[in-house]
Z-matrix of the N, CA and C atoms (Angstrom, degrees):
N
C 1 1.436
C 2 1.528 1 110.77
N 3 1.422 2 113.18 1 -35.59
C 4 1.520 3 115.39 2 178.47
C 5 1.836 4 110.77 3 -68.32
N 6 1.094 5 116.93 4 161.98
C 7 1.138 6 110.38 5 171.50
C 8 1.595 7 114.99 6 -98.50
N 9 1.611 8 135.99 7 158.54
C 10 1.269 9 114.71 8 -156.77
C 11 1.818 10 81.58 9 -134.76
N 12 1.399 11 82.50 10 156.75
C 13 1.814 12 110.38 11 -165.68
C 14 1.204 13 126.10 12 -29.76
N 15 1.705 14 100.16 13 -46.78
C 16 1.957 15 98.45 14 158.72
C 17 1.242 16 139.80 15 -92.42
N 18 1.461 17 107.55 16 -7.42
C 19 1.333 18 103.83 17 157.26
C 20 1.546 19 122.45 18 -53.85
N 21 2.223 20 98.81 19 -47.79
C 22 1.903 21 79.30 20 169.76
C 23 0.977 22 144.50 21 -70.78
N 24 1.816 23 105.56 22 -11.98
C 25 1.395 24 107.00 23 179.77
C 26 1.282 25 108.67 24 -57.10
N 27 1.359 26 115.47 25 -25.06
C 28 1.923 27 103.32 26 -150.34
C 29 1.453 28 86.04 27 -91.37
N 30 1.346 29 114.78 28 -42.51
C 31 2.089 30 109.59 29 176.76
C 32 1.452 31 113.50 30 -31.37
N 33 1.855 32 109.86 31 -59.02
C 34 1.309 33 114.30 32 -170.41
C 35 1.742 34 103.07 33 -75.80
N 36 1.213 35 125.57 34 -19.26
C 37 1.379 36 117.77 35 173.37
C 38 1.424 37 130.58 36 -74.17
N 39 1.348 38 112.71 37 -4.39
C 40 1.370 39 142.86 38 -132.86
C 41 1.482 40 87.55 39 -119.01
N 42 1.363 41 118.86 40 -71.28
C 43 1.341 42 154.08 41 -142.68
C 44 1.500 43 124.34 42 -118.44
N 45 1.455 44 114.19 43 -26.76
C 46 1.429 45 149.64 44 -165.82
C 47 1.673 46 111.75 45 -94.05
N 48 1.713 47 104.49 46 -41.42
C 49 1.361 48 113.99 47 -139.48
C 50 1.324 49 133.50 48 63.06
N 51 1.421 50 132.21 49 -28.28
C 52 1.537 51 123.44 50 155.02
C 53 1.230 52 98.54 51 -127.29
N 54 1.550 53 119.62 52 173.71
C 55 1.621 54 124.04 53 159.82
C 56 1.284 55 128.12 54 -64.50
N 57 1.882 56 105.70 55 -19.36
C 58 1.195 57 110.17 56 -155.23
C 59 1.658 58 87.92 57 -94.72
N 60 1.207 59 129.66 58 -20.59
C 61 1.905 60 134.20 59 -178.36
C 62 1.269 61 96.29 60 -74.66
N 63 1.349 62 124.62 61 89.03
C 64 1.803 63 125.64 62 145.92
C 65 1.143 64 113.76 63 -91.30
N 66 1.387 65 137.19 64 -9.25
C 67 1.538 66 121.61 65 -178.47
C 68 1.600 67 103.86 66 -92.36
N 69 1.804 68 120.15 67 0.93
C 70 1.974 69 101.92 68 156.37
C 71 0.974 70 146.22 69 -53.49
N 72 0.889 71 138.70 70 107.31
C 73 1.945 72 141.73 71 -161.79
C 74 1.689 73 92.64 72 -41.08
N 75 1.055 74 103.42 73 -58.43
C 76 1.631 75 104.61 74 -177.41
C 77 2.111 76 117.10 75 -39.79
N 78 1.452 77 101.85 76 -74.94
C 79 1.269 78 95.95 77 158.39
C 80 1.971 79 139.22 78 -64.11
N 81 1.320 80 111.58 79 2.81
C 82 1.361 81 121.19 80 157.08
C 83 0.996 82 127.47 81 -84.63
N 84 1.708 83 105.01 82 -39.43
C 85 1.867 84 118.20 83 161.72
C 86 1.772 85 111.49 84 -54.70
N 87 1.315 86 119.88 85 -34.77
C 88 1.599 87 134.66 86 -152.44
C 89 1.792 88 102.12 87 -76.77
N 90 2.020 89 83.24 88 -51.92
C 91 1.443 90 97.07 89 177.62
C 92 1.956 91 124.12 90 -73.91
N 93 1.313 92 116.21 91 -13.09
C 94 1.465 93 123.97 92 -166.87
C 95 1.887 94 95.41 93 -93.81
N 96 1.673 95 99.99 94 -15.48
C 97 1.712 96 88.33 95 -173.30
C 98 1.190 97 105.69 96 -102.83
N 99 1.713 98 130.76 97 -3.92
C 100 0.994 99 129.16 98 -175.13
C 101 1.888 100 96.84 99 -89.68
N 102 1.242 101 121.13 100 -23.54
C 103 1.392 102 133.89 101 170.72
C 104 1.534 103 114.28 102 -47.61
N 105 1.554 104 88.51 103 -63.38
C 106 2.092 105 112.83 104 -176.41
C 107 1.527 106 91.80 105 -49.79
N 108 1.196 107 113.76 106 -72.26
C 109 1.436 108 122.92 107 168.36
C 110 1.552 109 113.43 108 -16.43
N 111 1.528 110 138.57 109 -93.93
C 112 0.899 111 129.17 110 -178.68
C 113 1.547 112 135.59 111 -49.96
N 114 1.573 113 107.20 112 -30.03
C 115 1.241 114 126.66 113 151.79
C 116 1.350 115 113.88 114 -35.20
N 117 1.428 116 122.36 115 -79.48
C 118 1.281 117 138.43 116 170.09
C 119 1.597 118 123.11 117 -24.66
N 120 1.431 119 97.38 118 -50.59
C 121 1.795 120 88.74 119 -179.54
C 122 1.410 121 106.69 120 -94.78
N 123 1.705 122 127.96 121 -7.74
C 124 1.250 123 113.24 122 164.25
C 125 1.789 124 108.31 123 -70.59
N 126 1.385 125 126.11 124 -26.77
C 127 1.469 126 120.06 125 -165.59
C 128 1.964 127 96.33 126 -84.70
N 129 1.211 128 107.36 127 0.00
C 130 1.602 129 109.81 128 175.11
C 131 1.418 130 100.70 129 -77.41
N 132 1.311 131 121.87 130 -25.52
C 133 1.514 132 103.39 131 -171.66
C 134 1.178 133 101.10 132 -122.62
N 135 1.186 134 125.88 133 -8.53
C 136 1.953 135 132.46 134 172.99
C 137 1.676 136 101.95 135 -100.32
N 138 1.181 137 125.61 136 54.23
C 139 1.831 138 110.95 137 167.14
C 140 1.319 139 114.60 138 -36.51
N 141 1.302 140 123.49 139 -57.38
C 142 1.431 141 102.15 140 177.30
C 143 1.274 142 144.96 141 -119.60
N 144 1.222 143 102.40 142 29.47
C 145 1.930 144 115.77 143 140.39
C 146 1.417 145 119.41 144 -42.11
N 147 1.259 146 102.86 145 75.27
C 148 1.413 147 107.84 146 -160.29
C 149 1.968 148 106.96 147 -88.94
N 150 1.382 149 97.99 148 -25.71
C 151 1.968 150 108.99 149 148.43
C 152 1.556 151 100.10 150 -24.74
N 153 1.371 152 115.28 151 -91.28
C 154 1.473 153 125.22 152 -146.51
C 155 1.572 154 90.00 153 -76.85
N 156 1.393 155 130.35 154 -17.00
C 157 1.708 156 104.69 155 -178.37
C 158 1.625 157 107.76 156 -92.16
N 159 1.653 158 108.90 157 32.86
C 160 1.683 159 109.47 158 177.07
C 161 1.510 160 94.70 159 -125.43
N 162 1.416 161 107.46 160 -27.48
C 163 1.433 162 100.01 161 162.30
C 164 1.700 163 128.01 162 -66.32
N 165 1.462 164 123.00 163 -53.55
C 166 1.338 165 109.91 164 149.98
C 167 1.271 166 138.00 165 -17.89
N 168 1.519 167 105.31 166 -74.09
C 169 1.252 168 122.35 167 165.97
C 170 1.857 169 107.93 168 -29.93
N 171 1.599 170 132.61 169 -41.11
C 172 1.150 171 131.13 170 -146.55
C 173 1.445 172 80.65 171 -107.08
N 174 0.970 173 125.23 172 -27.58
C 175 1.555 174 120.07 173 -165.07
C 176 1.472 175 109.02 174 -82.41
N 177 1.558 176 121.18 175 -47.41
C 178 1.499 177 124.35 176 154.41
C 179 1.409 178 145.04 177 -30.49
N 180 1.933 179 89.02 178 -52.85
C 181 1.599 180 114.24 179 147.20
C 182 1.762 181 109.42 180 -18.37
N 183 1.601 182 62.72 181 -74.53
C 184 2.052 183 73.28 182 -162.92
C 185 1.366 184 133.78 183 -59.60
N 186 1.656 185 104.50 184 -36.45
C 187 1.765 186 120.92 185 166.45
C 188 1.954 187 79.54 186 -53.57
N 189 1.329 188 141.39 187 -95.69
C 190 1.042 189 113.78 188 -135.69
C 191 1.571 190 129.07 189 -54.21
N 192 1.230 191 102.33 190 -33.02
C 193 1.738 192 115.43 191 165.14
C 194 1.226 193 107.35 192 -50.42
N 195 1.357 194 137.30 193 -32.22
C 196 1.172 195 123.98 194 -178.30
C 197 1.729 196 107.72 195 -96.74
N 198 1.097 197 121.89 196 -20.77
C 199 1.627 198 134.15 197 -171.10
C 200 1.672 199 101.00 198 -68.39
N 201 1.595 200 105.90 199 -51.10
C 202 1.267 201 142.58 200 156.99
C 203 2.071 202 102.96 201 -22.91
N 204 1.073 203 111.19 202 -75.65
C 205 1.034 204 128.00 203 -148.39
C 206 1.758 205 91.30 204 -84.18
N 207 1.004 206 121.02 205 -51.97
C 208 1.568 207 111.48 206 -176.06
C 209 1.579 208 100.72 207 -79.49
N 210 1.116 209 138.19 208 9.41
C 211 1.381 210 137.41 209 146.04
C 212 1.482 211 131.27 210 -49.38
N 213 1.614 212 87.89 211 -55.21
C 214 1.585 213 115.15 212 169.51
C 215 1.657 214 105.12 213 -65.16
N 216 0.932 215 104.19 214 -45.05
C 217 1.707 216 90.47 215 -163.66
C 218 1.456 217 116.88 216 -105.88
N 219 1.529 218 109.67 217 6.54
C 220 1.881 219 115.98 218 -172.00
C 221 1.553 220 90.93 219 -165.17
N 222 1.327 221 122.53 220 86.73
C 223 1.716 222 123.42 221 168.41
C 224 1.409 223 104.66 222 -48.54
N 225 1.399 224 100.68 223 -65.59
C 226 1.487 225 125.48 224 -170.72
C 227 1.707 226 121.74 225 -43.47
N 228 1.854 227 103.77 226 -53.59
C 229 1.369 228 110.17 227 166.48
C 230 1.309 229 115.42 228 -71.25
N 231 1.522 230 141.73 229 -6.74
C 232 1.202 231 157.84 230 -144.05
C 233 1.843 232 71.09 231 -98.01
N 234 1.559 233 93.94 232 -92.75
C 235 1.508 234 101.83 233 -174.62
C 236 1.171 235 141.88 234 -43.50
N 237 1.204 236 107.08 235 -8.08
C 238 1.461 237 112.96 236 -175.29
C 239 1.671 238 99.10 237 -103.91
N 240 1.020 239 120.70 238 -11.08
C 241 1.930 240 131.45 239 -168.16
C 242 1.509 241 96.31 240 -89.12
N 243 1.514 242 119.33 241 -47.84
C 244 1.310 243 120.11 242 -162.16
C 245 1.459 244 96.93 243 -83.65
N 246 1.227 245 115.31 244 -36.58
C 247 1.604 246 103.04 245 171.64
C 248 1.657 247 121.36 246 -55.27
N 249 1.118 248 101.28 247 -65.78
C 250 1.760 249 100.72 248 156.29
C 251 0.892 250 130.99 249 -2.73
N 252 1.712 251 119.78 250 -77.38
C 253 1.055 252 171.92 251 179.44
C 254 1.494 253 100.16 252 -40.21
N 255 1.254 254 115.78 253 -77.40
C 256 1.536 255 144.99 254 -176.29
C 257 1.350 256 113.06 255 75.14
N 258 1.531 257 91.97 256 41.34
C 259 1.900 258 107.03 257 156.01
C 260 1.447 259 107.99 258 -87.88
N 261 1.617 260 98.41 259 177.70
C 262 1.775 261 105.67 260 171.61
C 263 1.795 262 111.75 261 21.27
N 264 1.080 263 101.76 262 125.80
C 265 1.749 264 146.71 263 169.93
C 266 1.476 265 107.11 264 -66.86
Protein backbone atom coordinates (compact mmCIF):
# COMPACT_ATOMS: atom_id res chain seq x y z
CA UNK A 1 0.00 0.00 0.00
CA UNK A 2 2.98 2.32 0.77
CA UNK A 3 4.71 3.57 -2.09
CA UNK A 4 8.51 2.48 -2.33
CA UNK A 5 11.57 4.83 -3.00
CA UNK A 6 11.75 4.46 -6.76
CA UNK A 7 8.64 4.60 -7.67
CA UNK A 8 8.83 8.29 -6.18
CA UNK A 9 11.79 9.04 -7.63
CA UNK A 10 10.44 8.43 -11.08
CA UNK A 11 6.88 10.42 -9.97
CA UNK A 12 9.05 13.41 -8.89
CA UNK A 13 11.26 12.89 -12.06
CA UNK A 14 8.39 12.60 -14.17
CA UNK A 15 6.50 15.51 -12.75
CA UNK A 16 9.20 17.27 -10.54
CA UNK A 17 11.85 17.71 -13.22
CA UNK A 18 14.56 16.03 -11.05
CA UNK A 19 14.18 13.31 -8.31
CA UNK A 20 15.93 15.36 -6.07
CA UNK A 21 12.78 18.49 -6.47
CA UNK A 22 9.97 17.16 -4.05
CA UNK A 23 8.87 20.43 -2.76
CA UNK A 24 7.05 21.17 -6.72
CA UNK A 25 3.44 21.54 -6.44
CA UNK A 26 3.45 19.68 -9.66
CA UNK A 27 5.30 16.57 -8.35
CA UNK A 28 3.34 16.69 -4.83
CA UNK A 29 0.08 16.88 -6.85
CA UNK A 30 1.61 13.63 -9.07
CA UNK A 31 2.64 12.00 -5.82
CA UNK A 32 -0.85 12.60 -3.55
CA UNK A 33 -2.84 11.00 -6.71
CA UNK A 34 -0.81 8.12 -7.00
CA UNK A 35 -1.70 7.76 -3.00
CA UNK A 36 -5.76 8.42 -3.68
CA UNK A 37 -5.06 5.82 -6.16
CA UNK A 38 -3.79 3.11 -4.00
CA UNK A 39 -6.06 4.09 -1.29
CA UNK A 40 -8.89 3.64 -3.61
CA UNK A 41 -8.45 0.09 -4.69
CA UNK A 42 -7.54 -0.96 -1.16
CA UNK A 43 -11.15 0.72 0.07
CA UNK A 44 -12.61 -1.53 -3.04
CA UNK A 45 -12.11 -4.49 -1.07
CA UNK A 46 -12.18 -3.01 2.63
CA UNK A 47 -15.83 -1.05 2.57
CA UNK A 48 -15.56 -0.50 5.93
CA UNK A 49 -12.23 0.60 6.95
CA UNK A 50 -13.69 3.57 7.54
CA UNK A 51 -9.92 4.79 9.27
CA UNK A 52 -8.35 4.93 5.80
CA UNK A 53 -11.67 6.32 4.00
CA UNK A 54 -11.02 9.71 6.31
CA UNK A 55 -7.67 9.60 5.22
CA UNK A 56 -8.54 9.87 1.48
CA UNK A 57 -10.99 12.12 2.13
CA UNK A 58 -7.87 14.35 3.85
CA UNK A 59 -5.62 13.55 1.16
CA UNK A 60 -8.09 14.89 -1.68
CA UNK A 61 -8.61 17.88 0.54
CA UNK A 62 -5.24 18.60 -0.03
CA UNK A 63 -4.58 17.60 -3.89
CA UNK A 64 -7.35 20.23 -4.29
CA UNK A 65 -5.71 22.98 -2.16
CA UNK A 66 -2.85 22.40 -3.94
CA UNK A 67 -4.57 21.94 -7.63
CA UNK A 68 -6.23 25.16 -6.35
CA UNK A 69 -3.14 26.97 -5.84
CA UNK A 70 -1.09 26.16 -9.01
CA UNK A 71 -4.19 27.38 -10.87
CA UNK A 72 -3.63 30.73 -9.51
CA UNK A 73 -0.17 30.95 -10.24
CA UNK A 74 0.48 28.52 -13.57
CA UNK A 75 -3.03 28.13 -15.72
CA UNK A 76 -1.00 26.54 -18.25
CA UNK A 77 1.04 24.05 -15.87
CA UNK A 78 -2.33 23.60 -14.05
CA UNK A 79 -3.62 22.25 -17.43
CA UNK A 80 -1.22 20.49 -18.73
CA UNK A 81 -0.69 18.36 -15.08
CA UNK A 82 -4.36 17.47 -14.93
CA UNK A 83 -4.25 16.25 -18.35
CA UNK A 84 -1.44 13.96 -17.48
CA UNK A 85 -2.89 13.16 -14.59
CA UNK A 86 -6.34 12.26 -16.08
CA UNK A 87 -8.18 14.00 -13.29
CA UNK A 88 -10.99 16.65 -13.74
CA UNK A 89 -12.86 16.94 -17.24
Amino acid sequence: MSITKEKKANIFKEFGGTAANTGSIEGQIAMITERINSISEHLQKNKKDFGTHRGLMRLVGQRKRLLTYLSKHNLTGYRALIEKLGIRK
